[in-house]
Structure formats: C-alpha cells, structure tokens
N, C-alpha and C positions, 0 to 999 in steps of 0.2 A: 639339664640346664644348657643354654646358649654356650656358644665360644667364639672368643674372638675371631679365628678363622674361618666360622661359619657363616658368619655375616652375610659375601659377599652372595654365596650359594644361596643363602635363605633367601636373599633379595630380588636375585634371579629368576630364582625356580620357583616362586612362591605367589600368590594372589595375595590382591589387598589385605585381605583379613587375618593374613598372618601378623601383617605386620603390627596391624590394631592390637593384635592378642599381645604382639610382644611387648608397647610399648605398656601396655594395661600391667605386665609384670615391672615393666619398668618403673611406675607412678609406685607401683607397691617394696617394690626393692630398691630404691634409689641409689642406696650407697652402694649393695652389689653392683648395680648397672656400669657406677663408675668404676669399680674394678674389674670387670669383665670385657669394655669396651675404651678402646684409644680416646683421645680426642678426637679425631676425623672422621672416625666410626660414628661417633656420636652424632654427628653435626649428617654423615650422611643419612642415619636412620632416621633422624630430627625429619629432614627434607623428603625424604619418602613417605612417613608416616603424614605429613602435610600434605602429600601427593593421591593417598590412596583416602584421605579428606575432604581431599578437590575433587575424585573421581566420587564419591557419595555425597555431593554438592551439601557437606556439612563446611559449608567455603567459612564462616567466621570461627568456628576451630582451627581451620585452615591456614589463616590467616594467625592464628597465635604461635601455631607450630613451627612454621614459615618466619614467625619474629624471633624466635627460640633458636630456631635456626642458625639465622642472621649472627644472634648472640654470642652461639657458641663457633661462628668463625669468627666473629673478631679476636674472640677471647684465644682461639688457634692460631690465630695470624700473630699477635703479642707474643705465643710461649715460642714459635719458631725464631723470631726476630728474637728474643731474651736468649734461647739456648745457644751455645754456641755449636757448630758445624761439626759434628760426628767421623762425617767421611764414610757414612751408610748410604749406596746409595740405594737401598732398598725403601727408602719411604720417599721417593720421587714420582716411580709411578702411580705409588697410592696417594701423592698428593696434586698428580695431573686428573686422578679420575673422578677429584672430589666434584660435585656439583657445582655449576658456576652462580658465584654468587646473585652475577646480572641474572642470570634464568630464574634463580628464587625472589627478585623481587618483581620480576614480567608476568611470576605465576600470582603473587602478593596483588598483584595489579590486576588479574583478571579475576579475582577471587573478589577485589571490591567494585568491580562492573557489573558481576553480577547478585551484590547483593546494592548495587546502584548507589555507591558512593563513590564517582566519578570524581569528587574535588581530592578524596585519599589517593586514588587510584594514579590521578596526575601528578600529586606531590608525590609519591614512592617512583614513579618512571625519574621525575623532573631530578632525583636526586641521581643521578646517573648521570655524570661524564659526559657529556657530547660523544667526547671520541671513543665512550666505549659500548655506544647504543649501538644496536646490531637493525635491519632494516624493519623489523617485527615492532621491536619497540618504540620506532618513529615512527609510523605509522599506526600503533596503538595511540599514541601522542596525540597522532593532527588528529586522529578521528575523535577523541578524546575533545581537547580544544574547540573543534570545532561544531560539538552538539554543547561547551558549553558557551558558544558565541565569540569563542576567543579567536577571530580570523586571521590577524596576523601571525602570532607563532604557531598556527594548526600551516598556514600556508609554508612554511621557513620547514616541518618539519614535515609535511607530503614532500618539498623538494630535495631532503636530504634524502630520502626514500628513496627521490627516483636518481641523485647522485650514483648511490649505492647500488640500485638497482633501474636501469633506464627502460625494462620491459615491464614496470609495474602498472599495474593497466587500473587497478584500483585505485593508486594515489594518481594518475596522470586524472582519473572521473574526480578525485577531489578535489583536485586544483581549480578545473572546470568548473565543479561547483561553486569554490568561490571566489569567482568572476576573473581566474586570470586568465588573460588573451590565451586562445589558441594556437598563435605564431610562438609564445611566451614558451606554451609547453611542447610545443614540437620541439624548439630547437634544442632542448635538454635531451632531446632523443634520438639527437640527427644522425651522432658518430653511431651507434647503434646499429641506424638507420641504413648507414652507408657501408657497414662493414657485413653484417649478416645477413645471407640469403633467404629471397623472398619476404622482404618484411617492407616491401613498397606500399602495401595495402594500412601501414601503421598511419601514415602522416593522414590518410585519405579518413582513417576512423578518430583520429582526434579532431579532424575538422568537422565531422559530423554531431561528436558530441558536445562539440564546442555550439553547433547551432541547436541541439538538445537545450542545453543550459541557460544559452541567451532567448530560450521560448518560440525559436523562428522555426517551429513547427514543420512547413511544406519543406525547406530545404534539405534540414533534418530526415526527411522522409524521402528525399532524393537524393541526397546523399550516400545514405543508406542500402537505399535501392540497389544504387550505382558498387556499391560494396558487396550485396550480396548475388552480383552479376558472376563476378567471379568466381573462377573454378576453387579456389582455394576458400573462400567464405560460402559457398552455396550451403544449403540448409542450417547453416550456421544456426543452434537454438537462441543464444545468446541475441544476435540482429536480429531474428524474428519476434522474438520476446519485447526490445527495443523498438523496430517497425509497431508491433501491435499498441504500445504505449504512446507513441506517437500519434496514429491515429485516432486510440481514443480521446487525445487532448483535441486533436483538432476537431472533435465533432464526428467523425465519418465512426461508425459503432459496427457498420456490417464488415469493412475491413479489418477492423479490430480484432471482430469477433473470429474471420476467416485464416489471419497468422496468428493467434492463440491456438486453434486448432491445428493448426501444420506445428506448430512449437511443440503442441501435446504428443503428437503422433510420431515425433524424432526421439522425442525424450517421455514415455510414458512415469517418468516419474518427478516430472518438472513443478516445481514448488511457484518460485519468482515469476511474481504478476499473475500469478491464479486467481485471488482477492478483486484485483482489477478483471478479469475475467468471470468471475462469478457475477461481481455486481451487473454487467452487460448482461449475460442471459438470467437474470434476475430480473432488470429491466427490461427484460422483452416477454416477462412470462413463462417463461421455461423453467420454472420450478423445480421440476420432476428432473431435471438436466442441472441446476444447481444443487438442490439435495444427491446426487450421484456423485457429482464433483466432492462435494465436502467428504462425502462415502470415504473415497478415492485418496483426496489429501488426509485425510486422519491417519488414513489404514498405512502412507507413507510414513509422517510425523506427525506429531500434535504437539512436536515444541516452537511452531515456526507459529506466527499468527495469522499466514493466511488460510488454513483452515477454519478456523474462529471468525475470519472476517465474509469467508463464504458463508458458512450456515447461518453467522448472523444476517446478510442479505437475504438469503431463506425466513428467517422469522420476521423482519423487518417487510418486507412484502406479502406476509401471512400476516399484518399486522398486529404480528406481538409483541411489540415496542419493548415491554419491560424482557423479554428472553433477548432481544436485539441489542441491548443496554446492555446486559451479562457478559455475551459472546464479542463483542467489541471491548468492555474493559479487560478484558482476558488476552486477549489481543493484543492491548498496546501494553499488558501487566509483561507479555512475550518480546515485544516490539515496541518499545517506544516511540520511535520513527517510524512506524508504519501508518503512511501517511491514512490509507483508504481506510484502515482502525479510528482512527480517531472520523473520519466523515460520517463512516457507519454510527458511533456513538453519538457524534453530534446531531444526527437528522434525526434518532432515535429519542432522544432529550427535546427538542425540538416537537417533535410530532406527541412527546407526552407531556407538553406545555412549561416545559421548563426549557425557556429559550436562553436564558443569563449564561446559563453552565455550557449551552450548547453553543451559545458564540465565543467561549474561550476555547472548545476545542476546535471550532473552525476558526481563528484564529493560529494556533497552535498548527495546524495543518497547511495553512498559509505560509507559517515561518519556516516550514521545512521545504514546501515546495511551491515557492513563488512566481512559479510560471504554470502551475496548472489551474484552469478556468475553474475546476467544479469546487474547487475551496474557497473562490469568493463567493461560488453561485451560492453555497451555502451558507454563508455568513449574509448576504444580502437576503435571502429566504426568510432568515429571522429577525433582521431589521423590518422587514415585510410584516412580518407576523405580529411583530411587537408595536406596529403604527410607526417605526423611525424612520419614516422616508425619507427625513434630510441625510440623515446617515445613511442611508443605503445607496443616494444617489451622491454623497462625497463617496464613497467605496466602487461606484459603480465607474465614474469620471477616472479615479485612479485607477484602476485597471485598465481602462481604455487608453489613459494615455501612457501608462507603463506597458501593457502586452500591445500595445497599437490596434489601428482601425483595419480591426477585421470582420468576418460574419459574427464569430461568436459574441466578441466585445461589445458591438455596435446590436447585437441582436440583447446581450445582458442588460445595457444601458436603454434600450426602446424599454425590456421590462420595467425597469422602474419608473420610466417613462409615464407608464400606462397608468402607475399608480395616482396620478395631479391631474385632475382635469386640465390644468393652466399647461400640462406639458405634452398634451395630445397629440397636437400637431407635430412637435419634435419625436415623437415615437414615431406615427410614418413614415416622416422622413431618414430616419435611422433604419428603420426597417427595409423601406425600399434597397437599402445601399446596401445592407446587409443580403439582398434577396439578389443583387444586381452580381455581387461577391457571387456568392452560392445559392442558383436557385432552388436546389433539394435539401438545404439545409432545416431538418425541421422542426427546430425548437423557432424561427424566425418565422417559418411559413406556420405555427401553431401560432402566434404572439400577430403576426397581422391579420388570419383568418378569426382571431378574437375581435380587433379593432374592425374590421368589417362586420363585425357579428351586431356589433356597439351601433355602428351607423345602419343597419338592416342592409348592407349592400350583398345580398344571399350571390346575386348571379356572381358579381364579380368576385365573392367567395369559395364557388363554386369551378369559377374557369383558375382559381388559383389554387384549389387540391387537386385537381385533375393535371395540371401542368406537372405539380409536386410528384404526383402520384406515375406521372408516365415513364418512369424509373427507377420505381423505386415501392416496398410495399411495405406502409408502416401501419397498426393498431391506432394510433391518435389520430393521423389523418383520415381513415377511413372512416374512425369515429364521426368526426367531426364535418366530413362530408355528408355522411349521413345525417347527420342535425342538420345542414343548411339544408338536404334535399328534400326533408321535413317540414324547413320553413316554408318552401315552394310548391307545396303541395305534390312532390314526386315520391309517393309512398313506397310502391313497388321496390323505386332505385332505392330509396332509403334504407329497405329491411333488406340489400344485397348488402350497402356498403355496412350496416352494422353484424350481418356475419360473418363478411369479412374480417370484420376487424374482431372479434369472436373465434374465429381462427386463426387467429395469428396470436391472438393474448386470450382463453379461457377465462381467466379471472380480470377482468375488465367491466369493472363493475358499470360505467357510464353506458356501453356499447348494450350491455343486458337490458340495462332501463329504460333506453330507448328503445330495444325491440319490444319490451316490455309494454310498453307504452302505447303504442303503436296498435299490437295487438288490442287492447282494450279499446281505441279508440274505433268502433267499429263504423260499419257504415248503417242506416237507420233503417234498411231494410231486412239485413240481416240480423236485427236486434231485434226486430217485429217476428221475425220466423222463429227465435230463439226462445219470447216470451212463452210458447206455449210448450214447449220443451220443459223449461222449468217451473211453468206450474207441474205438470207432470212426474218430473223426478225430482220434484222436494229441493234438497239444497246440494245435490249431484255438485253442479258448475262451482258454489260459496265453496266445498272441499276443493276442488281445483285451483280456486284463484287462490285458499290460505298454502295447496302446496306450491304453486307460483312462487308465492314470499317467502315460504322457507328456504326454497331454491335460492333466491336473489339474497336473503340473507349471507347463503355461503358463498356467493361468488362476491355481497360486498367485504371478504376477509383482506382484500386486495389494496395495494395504491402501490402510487411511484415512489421511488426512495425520496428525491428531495421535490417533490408534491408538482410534478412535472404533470402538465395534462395529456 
C-alpha cells in the first residue's frame, strides 16, 4: 500500500497511469485514502489525476476532478485559518508547493474550449481577480471574448496582456484585429521600444499589420517587403507566410504561389496558410502537387485543419462534392476559425445544390474575415445561383464601398452586373476601370472577354487575351482565346491556344471540348477520302469516337472551386 511520504516520489517518477491506478484504489477505499493522505496531499493528487485526464483528452472527467479539487482547497484553506499556529515550520514548504489554485481553474478553462463551451470557459477565467490573472489567462480571455463578439472587454483584456507583457506580438495582431488604430498600439510598446536593442523593426511591423487588418492590401505588401529587406527579418517564415496571404487577397495567385514555396523550403514542416496554398495549386490543376501536400501535412499533424482543407480541395476539384463536405466539416470540427474550412464547405454545399446552408457558412467566413474578397465572392455565387440578384448586387455595392474601388471590387460588382440586361452597360464601364487598375488582372479580363463574347466583337476580344496573355500564362485565357480564334475561322491558332491551356490545367474540361470539337468538325474533303475507309473497316473509327468520350468523361472530373471560368 501507498505512504504518505511516497507521494511526492510516485508523482515524480511515475506516468499518467499510475496515477489513474491509484486514484481507482482510492474510489474503492475512500476512508483509507483519508487516512493515509494529509489534506494537501489530497488536493495535489486530486489536481494531477485531473492532469493526466487532460493529457488522455477525457477533458469532461477532467473537469469534475479539477472541481474536486477546487473543493478540497477551500475546505484546506478553512482548516488552516481555524487551527491555530503550531510553530511547524515544516508544512510551509509543502504548502508553497501545493498547485496554484489560478492554474487549476486556467486548466478547468482549457478543458471547456475544448470540449467548446466557450461561455463555462469564460465564466471560470471571469471569476479570477484582475489582479491576480497572470498574462496567459488574459489573453485566453480576449480571445475568448472575442470569437464570442464580445469587443470591448476582449479589447481591455489584449491590452492588459500587452501591459504585462509589451512584446506580445499575438495580442498587439488582436488588437488590430479589432480595429484599434495602430498609433494606439505602438505606443503601448514604445518604452519597450526605446530601451531594448534592435527592436526598431517592431513599430515598422505593426504598422504593416495594421494595413493587413484595415484590408489596404498593396501597402501591406510594401510594407512588408520593406521589413523583409532587412538583415534581421530576411527569410523570415512568419513575413513570408504574411506576404503570400497578402497576395493571394489581392488577386496576384503566381506571387502567392512563389512565397509559399520559399516559406516551404525554410521550414519544411510549416503548417499555417498551407490550406490557402493548397487551394491555389488546386486552382491551377496541380493535383498530383496538392494530394503530395496533403501527403506531407498529415504525415506532420492531422490535428490542425489545414490538412483536411487541402485534400478537401483535392476532392472538391475531382468533383466529389459529398468527400469535400466531409473533409472541410472535419476541418472547422479542428478549427472553427478556419476561415478557408468553412469556404471549402460552403462551395461544396453549393455545387451539391444546397445553397441555404452554404450561405450561412459564407457568411460565417465573412465575420471572421471581413477584408478578404473570396468570402463575399462566394456568398454572391450563391445569390447567383439561387436567382437573388437583388441580393447579390446589395452585397456586391457593399463591398465595394467597404474594401474600396479597386480591380477586384469593381471587377466583382461588373459580375453581377452582367447578370441584368438593364445593367450591361454599367458592367463595361466597371470593367474598363477595373482593366485600367490592372491590366493582367484575370478574373476582369475573363468577365469582359465574356461581354465581348455577348456582342460578337471576337477581334477586339482577341487583341484583349493577347495583351493579357503577353505576361503572363493563364489556362482560362488560353482557353478562351482559343474560342474566339474559332469564332474567326483561325483553326490552326485555335487548336495551339487550346493545348496550351491543356498544359497548363490537364483536367480542364472546356479546353478538351473544344479541341474536341474541333477535330470532328472536319473539312469535306477529308470526310470524302475517309468514307471509303470506313466502309472498309466496319465500325474501326465509331470504337475511336466511343474511346474519345470515355476519355473526356475523365477529364470532365474537373471544375473551379467557386465555378470560376
């Protein structure tokens, strides 16, 4: 049997499961227990045994243990206070060493995050003292507060955090987040600032993230830049991970694509913004390069969700909608906040005609990250889908005049545009501006080489992919060059630009059809030479044309995530 003196050695030397085994005798011997162990004792194996709970995420045992706990200090804190003063001063140490009570309710707290009872989680911190929060548990606080909308005291308790601690580079991004000035949060960090060395580069990165959060994309990006110039930030993963996200908001996807991969190649086992990087080479076809990635992230972790949100981009462009559903609710079941989880789901619900569910999670994706474009694009998709063009063009007007007149905004708002005949004319002219902004921008130069398409003007559709095209080498434009070059009788050039764009995207289902097409449509002399061929070998060629469709069968496995042409 146990002894009192062997406690602290069992506790020490010993793995979880001892402890399990011991309290297991303890459930069965109760009154021994209380003879063999002090009060203190009690209360500390109470809180380890909670411990080695937490560590076998049996967290709502956990959390009973953890109250038990609680119980049995108060109940020790009373018999000290009633006995009177011995003049022992041997139980001093053993009552510095006891567990602090603040850590078992910080542990109590994490123990109901993650079984997502965020409102216990806040009431067990909230009953804690001000003065005796330590900076962990303010900042479990704001973040707390602030997923459940509560801004003002999630803001009061990021800035106790950075009181406490003025290099806390977490809560200074929370602040930022919600919406306080970046002069506001420098100067909480000046004396800092001004007393320890080499920390000049601090004020130069809150003003960067401060134009992250306000959505001002290009500055943010120069900013940035300007940060990773320096000897002390070069290769920095962290800015480059930042850079890449940055540019995928603003549109530019081959930038994106080029600092994910310098991020990759610092840190081979770089988790954050992989998600966002999967979906880009998912977008571009590269399949065989996002199922590698997923490979890669599992084989690091499969408790973060961007694992889950790449291979769901893999099944969601292999058009398996309902495995795409799966691997994104798994995702946000890991990630709540993850914003590209919930997109992936929602375009997935979407594309399997349940659009109701799939604009509450774009929605939802919205309120988390109200400066990035592709979470209205996709809530407007399904206004689209559903016939609500009023709605879609109130949603498309607010953006516009929330993120301001830019390519993207002014290029989102012509789509809706396009959708009203009565508003045709205002898609041009949004379009033009947007082209005037950025002429290689090409989701703008796709949306007006359409409205061209509408008016049969092929040439001047043609000198506007080639413009696009003279810097730049995208599958949709080629595509679609190739259609006009088809309108105009340029067959030749037609069947270059549609294997081009066949080499850039294999599964590009439009670009097959049209060569498809193409081929069949032969010229009537060579259909004359061909007739006596097939009376000759019977139905030779009808085998060829049925393996033709089977072929284009598998290549139509294929589309864009949010039905992008």
């Amino acid at each position: 049997m146990f002894s009192a003196a062997s406690v602290p050695r069992l506790v020490l030397t010993s793995r979880h499961w001892h402890l399990r085994l011991l309290f297991s005798l303890h459930f069965r011997t109760a009154s021994r227990f209380s003879e063999l162990f002090s009060p203190s004792q009690k209360y500390q194996l109470l809180v380890y045994h909670a411990d080695s709970l937490f560590h076998d995420k049996e967290y709502r045992n956990a959390v009973s243990k953890y109250t038990m706990a609680l119980q049995q200090k108060k109940a020790l804190s009373k018999t000290s206070k009633v006995r009177p003063s011995t003049g022992n001063s041997a139980s001093t140490p053993q009552s510095q060493c006891l567990p602090s009570e603040i850590e078992v309710k910080y542990k109590m707290a994490e123990c109901y995050t993650m079984l997502k009872l965020d409102k216990d989680a806040i009431a067990i911190l909230d009953g804690i003292p001000s003065r005796q929060r330590t900076p962990k548990i303010n900042m479990m606080l704001a973040n707390l507060y602030k997923k459940a909308g509560q801004e003002r005291p999630s803001v009061t308790s990021y800035k106790e955090v950075l009181r406490q601690c003025p290099l806390a580079l977490d809560a200074i991004l929370g602040l930022l987040s919600l919406s306080v000035k970046g002069a506001e949060v420098a100067s909480m960090t000046m004396n800092v600032i001004q007393t320890v060395p080499n920390l000049d580069w601090l004020s130069v990165w809150i003003k960067a993230y401060a134009f992250v959060h306000t959505g001002d994309n290009s500055r943010a990006i120069s900013t940035i830049c300007s940060l990773e110039k320096k000897s002390l930030l070069r290769d920095n993963v962290d800015l480059l991970g930042s850079l890449a996200d940055l540019y995928f908001r603003a549109g530019d996807s081959k930038n994106s694509v080029l600092k994910f991969e310098q991020a990759q190649m610092l840190d081979p086992y770089l988790i954050k913004g992989m998600d966002v990087y999967g979906y880009l080479l998912a977008r571009e076809g590269r399949l065989e390069d996002v199922e590698n990635l997923g490979c890669r992230l599992f084989n690091i972790s499969d408790q973060h969700a961007e694992p889950w949100v790449v291979s769901g981009c893999h099944s969601f462009y292999s058009k398996r909608y309902s495995r795409a559903l799966y691997l994104g609710a798994k995702a946000i079941q890991l990630n709540s906040n993850s914003v590209q989880a919930l997109l992936l789901k929602g375009a997935a619900l979407r594309n399997m005609g349940r659009v109701q569910e799939a604009i509450i999670h774009f929605r939802e994706a919205i309120r988390l990250a109200p400066c990035r474009l592709d979470c209205y694009e996709g809530l407007i998709e399904c206004y689209l889908a559903s016939n609500s063009i009023r709605e879609a063009m109130v949603m498309a007007n607010n953006v516009y005049k929330t993120l301001g007149a830019n390519a993207q905004t002014l290029t989102l708002l012509a789509t809706v545009c396009l959708e009203d005949p009565v508003t045709q004319e205002k898609a041009k002219t949004l379009l033009d501006k947007a082209l005037a902004q950025r002429p290689d921008y090409v989701k703008a130069v796709v949306k007006k080489a359409e409205l061209l398409s509408r008016e049969q003007k092929y040439e001047d559709g043609i000198a506007l992919l080639r413009n696009a095209l003279a810097n730049q080498s995208d599958c949709v434009l080629h595509r679609i060059l190739g259609d006009f070059l088809v309108a105009v009788n340029e067959y030749q050039e037609a069947m270059d630009q549609y294997s081009i764009a066949l080499s850039l995207d294999p599964n590009d289902q439009k670009s097959l059809e049209g060569m498809q097409k193409m081929e069949k449509e032969e010229s009537p002399t060579d259909a004359t030479q061909e007739e006596d061929v097939d009376d000759m070998e019977g139905s030779g060629e009808e085998g060829d044309l049925e393996g033709s469709d089977s072929e284009a069968a598998q290549w139509a496995d294929q589309e864009q995530w949010f039905g992008m042409q």
